[in-house]
Structures are given as C-alpha cells and as structure tokens.
N, C-alpha and C positions, 0 to 999 in steps of 0.2 A: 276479868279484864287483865290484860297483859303487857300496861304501861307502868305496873310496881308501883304506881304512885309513888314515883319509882325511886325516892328519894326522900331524902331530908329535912328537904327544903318545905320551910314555913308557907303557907300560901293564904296564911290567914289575914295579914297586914301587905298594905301596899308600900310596897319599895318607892326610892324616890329615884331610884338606879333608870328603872325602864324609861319612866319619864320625861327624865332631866333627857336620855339618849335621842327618845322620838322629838323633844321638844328643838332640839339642835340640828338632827335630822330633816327637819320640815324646812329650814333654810339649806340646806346642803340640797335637797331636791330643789327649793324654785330659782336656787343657782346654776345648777344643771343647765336646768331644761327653759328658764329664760330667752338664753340667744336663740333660740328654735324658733323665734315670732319676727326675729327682724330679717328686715327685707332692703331691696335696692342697694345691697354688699354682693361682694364676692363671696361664696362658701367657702370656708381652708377644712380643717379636720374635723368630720361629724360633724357637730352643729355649728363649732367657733366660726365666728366670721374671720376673713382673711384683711392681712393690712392693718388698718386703722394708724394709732400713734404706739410711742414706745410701751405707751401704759396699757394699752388695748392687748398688744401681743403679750406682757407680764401677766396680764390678768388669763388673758389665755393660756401660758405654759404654765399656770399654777393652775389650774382647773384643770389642768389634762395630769397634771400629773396629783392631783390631790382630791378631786373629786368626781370629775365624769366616770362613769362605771363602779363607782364609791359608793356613794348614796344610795342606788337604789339595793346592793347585797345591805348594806346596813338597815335597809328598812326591811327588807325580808327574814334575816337574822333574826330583828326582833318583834318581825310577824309571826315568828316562827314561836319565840318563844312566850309570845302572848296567847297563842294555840294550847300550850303545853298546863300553862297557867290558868286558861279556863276550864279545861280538861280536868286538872287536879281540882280546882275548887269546886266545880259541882259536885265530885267524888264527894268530897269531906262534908258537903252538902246534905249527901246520901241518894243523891241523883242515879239513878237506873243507867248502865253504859247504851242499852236501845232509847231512851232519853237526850242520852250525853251526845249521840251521833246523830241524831235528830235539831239537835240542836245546833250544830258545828256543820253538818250541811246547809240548813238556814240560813246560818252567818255567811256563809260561800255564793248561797245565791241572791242574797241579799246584798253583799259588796257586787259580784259582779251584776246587777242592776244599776246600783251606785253609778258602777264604772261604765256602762252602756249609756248612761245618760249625759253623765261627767266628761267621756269623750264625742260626744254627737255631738254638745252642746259649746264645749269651753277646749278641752284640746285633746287631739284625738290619743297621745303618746301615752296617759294617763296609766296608773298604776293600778289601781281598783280594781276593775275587770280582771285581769291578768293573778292577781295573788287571790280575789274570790273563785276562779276556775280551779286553779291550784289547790286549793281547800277543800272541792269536790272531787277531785282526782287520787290527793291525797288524806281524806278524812280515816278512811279504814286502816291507816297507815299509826295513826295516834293511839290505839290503843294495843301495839304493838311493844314487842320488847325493842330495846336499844339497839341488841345486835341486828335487828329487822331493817330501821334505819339506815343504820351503816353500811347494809348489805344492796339495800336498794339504790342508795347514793352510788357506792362502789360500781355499781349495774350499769348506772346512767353517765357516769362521769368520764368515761370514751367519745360516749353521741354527743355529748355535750363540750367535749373540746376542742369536735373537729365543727358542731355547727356554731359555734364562739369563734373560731376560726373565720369560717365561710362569712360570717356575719362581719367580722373586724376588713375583712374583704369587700363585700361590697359597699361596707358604709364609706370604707377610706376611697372609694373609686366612684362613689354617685355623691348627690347632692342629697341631701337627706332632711333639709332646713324644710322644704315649703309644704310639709305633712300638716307642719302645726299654723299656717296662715289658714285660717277658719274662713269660710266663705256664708254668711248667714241668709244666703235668699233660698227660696225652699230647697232648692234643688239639691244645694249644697249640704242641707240640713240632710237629705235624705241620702247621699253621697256620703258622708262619714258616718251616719247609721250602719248604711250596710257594708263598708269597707272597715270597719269597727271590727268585726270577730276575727277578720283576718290577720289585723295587725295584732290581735289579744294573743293568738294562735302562734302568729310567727315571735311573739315576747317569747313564748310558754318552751317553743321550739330549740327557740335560737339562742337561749339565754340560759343559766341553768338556776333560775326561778327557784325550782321544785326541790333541787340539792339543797341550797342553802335554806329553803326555810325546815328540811328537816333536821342541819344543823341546827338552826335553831330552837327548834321541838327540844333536842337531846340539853340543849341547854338551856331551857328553861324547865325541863325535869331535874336536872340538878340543881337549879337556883343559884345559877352563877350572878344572874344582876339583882336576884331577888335577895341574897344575903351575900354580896359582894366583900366584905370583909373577913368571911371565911374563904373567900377562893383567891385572897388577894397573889398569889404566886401564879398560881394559872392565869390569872386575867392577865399580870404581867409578862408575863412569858409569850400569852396571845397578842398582846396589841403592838408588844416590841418586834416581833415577828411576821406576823400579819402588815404590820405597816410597813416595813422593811422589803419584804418581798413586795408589795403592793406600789411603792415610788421607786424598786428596781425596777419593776414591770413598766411602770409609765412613764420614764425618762426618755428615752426615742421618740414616742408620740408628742412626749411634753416637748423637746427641741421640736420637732418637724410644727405643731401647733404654734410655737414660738416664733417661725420662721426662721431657724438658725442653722437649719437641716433641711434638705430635698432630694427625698433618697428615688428610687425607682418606686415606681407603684404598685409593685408588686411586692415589694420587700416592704413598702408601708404598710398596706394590708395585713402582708402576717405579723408585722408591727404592733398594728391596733388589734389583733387579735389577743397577742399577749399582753395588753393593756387591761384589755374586757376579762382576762380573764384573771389575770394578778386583783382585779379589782375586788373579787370573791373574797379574796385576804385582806384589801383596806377594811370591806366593810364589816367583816367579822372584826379585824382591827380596832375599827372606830370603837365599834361597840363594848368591846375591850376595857378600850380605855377610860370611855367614861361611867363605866363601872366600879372604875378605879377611881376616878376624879368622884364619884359621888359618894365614897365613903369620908370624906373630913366635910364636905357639902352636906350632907345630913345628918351629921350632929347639928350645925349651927348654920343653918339655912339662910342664905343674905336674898338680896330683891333677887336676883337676876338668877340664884337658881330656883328662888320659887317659882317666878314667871316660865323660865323654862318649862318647869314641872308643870305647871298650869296647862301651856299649850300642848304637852308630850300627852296632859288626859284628855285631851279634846283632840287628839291627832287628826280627827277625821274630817271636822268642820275646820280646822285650820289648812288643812290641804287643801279642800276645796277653795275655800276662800282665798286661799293666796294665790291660786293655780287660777279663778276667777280675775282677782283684781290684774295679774300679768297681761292674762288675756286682755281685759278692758283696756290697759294701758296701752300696749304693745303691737297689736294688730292691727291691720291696714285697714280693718273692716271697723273700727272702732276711735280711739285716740290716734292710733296709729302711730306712735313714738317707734316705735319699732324702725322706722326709716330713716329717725332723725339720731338715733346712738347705735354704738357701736357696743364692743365687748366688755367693757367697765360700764358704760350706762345700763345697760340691762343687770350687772351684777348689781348695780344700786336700786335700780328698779324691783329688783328681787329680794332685796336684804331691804325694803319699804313695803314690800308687800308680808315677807313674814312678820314682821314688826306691826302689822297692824292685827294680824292676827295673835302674836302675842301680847297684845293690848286687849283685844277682847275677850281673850282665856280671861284677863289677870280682875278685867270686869267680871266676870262670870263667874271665878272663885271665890273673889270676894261676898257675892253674891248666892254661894253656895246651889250654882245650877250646870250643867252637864253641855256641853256642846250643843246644840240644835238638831245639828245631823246626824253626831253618835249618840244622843236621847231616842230621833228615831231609828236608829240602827235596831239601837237596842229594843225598842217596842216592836218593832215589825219579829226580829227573832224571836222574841219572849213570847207574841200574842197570842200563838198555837196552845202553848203550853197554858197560858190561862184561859182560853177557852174550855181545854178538856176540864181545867181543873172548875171553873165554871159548871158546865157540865154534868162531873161528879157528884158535886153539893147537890145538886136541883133532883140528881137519883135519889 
C-alpha cells in the first residue's frame, strides 16, 4: 500500500480536535442553507433574501462574508480527513488494503443512498449524496502517495476555477431560492428523486468538492487535528491565512448582499465567483483554527466543548436532524414560517434546530450510545464483512 501510513500520527485514541470541528460545523451548515426555505420575499444574493430591516441585511453581509461557501469546504476538509483516519486504522488493525477498499467504497455508496433519500425527502441541496460519490470516484486515490494527491488537485484545479466561475455566474444572475420549497404530493416526491443526480452531479462539477477533501486526506495522514499540539504553527499559519484570503474574497459579495453595493451583473457574478472560491481557504481556515482552539479545550473539557464534541461524533444523525426540523419549520408545505421571517429569523430558526440536536448528542453520550443513523451507517458498511467472516467460522 502506498499511503505510508504515512505518518506519525497516533490513530489509536480519538482526538477531541475533529469533533469539537464537525460539532460547530453542523450549525455553520443549517445557517447556510436555512434561508433557501423562505418564500413570499424577494431573492438578493444566492439564497439571502433581499430588504428586510437593518438587522436582516447585517445578518446577511455577515453570512456572505463569513460563512456561505465556508461551511461546506470545512465539512469536506474534514471529510477528508476522516477518510484518511479510517484508512490508517484498519491498517493498524491489520486489515487487508483489498478489504480496506472494500470497505471505503461501502461507505461512499451507502452515504450517497443517505443522500438520495435525505434530498427526495427533506431538501434537495443536501451534502451526502454529493461527498458519497466523491468517495467512489476518489477511493483508489487513498492508498496513494501524497505526491499523487497533489498531482491530481494540481490537474483539476483549472476546470474547477473556471466552472466555480461559471457557477458564481449563474447563481448571482438567477433565483436559486425555490430548489429547496419541497412540494410533498407524489408527484413532487418523484420530481426531486429524479432531478436528484443531477444536481449531485452539477455539486461534483461545479464545485471543487473532490480537491478539497483530498486536501483533507493529506491532512489527516499527517494528524494535524489528530495531535494538533504538535502542529501548532502550521495550524496557525493556515487559519490566519486561510481566513484572511477567504473575508478578502467575500467582502464585494458581502456589500452587494448587504445592499450597500449594486454593481453590474456581470461584474457580480465574477464577484461571487471569487467568493466561491476564496471559500475553499475559509473552510480549510475554520478547520484550522479550531484545531487550535481544541488544544487548552482538551486538557480541561467544560460543558460546551463536550457537547460540541458530542454532536461532531454523531455528525450524521445531527445533519439529518436539523436539516429535518428546518424543513418542518420553514416550508410552505409544512409550518410554513418560511413566509412569516426573514434573514435573522431563519438564522434563529437554524441556530434552534442545531441546538436540539446538540441536545440529543449530549443525551446519548451520557448514555454511552452512537447516533441512530451513523449506528446504521456503520452496520450497513460493516455487514459484508461479518457475513464472510460468519461464513469462515461455519467452514
């Protein structure tokens, strides 16, 4: 195998780094992608609705410039580097690498089921589908050397800046809000089934998905979040930089989202292109940094970063879940609040939604039990393997 295991780095104890990351991350997503449910507004930039009061447009130029396009490279980053982290540990395990790829394609088609259902059902934008393709695309790619990596980012990251381009184009010039008002009579149901791969397709395309979670591969073979107190100059060096470029990038959006700005629409466009794509550096950024924050946080762990940590090990049930209750909230087909707030109601409607899910982690660790949906994640991957091994015995 020619991943070197490849490194140093401990893989035998669980970091509180990764966790504490994804646990913070799952609000920074149903912040996002909240205002994508209300309706009977005007559209302004991507999803932010337009107008509102002074606080509605605040809340909007601090989202544009601090987290739309943010969130989801951060959750890839360290999709990436939870890839890298299962990779090693089956090694040390003594796991077979015709095992180990067996296994990691599994997970890929098992998330994107996740995500096929998760968008037919609650909203089509979802992330699941989209990073399980990825996984298939890129599994032969993991047991590569690093320079393989780099070599292949370096390959893609042309197509990927002119279609991050083309994409910050048409989103600033069309409406893009009424993808996610969910229409639940069958028709509908069967309408974002089959309109499902293409939008998984055009993420995969348009976005460069594929780059960043191989950055995150390379870094989680070095065990930057895994032993963060040995990389502490690197980490800071990345998130001071990273976030730097990443709210140079998004400050024209963030005015024009603010309404303090109304430039021509075609200089917005290539605007929001450079937003989409400076975002690639918030979210490696973020991740960055609190890798950094979690080294004096794990020595002496208080409520709020265990709770984080809690939901960052259940990432999978708490997406769903919050990405659920929004929808219930928010959609015309349901509660339908979505009609009744604007750009701060939705952020509170979203920062209520992760909050219930990190309530239910912090039940469930206390509890000493696993997520519901990453228990079955994990069963569905694993049940091949005890099958054979089943099997074996009975020879």
């Amino acid at each position: 195998m020619k991943n070197n295991k490849m490194n140093a780095a401990d893989y035998s104890e669980r970091s509180l780094a990764p966790d504490i990351s994804r646990g913070f991350m799952l609000l920074l997503i149903a912040m996002a992608y909240a205002p994508t449910y209300l309706f009977n507004i005007e559209t302004g930039v991507y999803t932010r609705p337009a107008g509102g009061t002074l606080l509605d447009q605040t809340v909007n130029f601090l989202s544009l410039l601090f987290l739309d396009s943010r969130a989801y490279p951060m959750f890839a980053v360290l999709f990436g580097m939870g890839l890298a982290i299962v990779v090693n540990r089956q090694m040390e395990k003594g796991m077979g690498e015709t095992d180990i790829k067996k296994l990691i394609r599994r997970r890929g088609l098992f998330l994107l089921l996740f995500g096929v259902v998760h968008g037919t059902f609650v909203y089509s934008g979802e992330i699941l589908g989209p990073y399980g393709l990825s996984i298939l695309l890129i599994s032969w790619l993991l047991y590569r050397s690093n320079r393989a990596l780099f070599t292949t980012s370096a390959l893609l990251t042309p197509f990927f800046i002119i279609t991050a381009m083309a994409m910050g184009l048409g989103l600033f010039m069309d409406d893009t809000a009424s993808y996610a008002l969910p229409d639940y009579s069958l028709i509908g149901i069967v309408e974002r089934l089959i309109s499902y791969p293409f939008g998984m397709l055009t993420s995969l395309l348009f976005y460069p998905i594929i780059i960043i979670i191989l950055l995150g591969v390379w870094a989680g073979r070095k065990g930057f979040l895994l032993q963060p107190e040995k990389h502490r100059k690197f980490l800071t060096v990345v998130s001071i930089v990273g976030i730097l470029v990443s709210v140079a990038g998004a400050i024209p959006v963030a005015l024009i989202g603010g309404e303090v700005w109304s430039p021509d629409p075609m200089v917005g466009g290539v605007l929001f292109g450079v937003q989409i794509l400076t975002g690639v550096f918030g979210g490696i950024g973020y991740a960055a940094l609190f890798g950094l924050f979690s080294i004096p946080l794990s020595k002496k762990p208080g409520m709020i970063t265990r709770a984080l940590a809690a939901a960052g090990k259940r990432s999978l049930t708490c997406y769903i879940l919050q990405s659920t209750i929004i929808a219930i909230i928010l959609s015309e087909p349901l509660l339908g609040l979505g009609g009744m707030v604007h750009a701060t109601g939705a952020a509170l409607i979203a920062i209520f939604a992760w909050l219930i899910g990190v309530l239910f982690s912090i039940v469930l660790e206390k509890r000493g039990q696993k997520g519901p949906l990453d228990a079955l994640l994990r069963r569905l991957i694993h049940s091949r393997k005890r099958q054979e091994q089943e099997k074996g015995l009975c020879r």
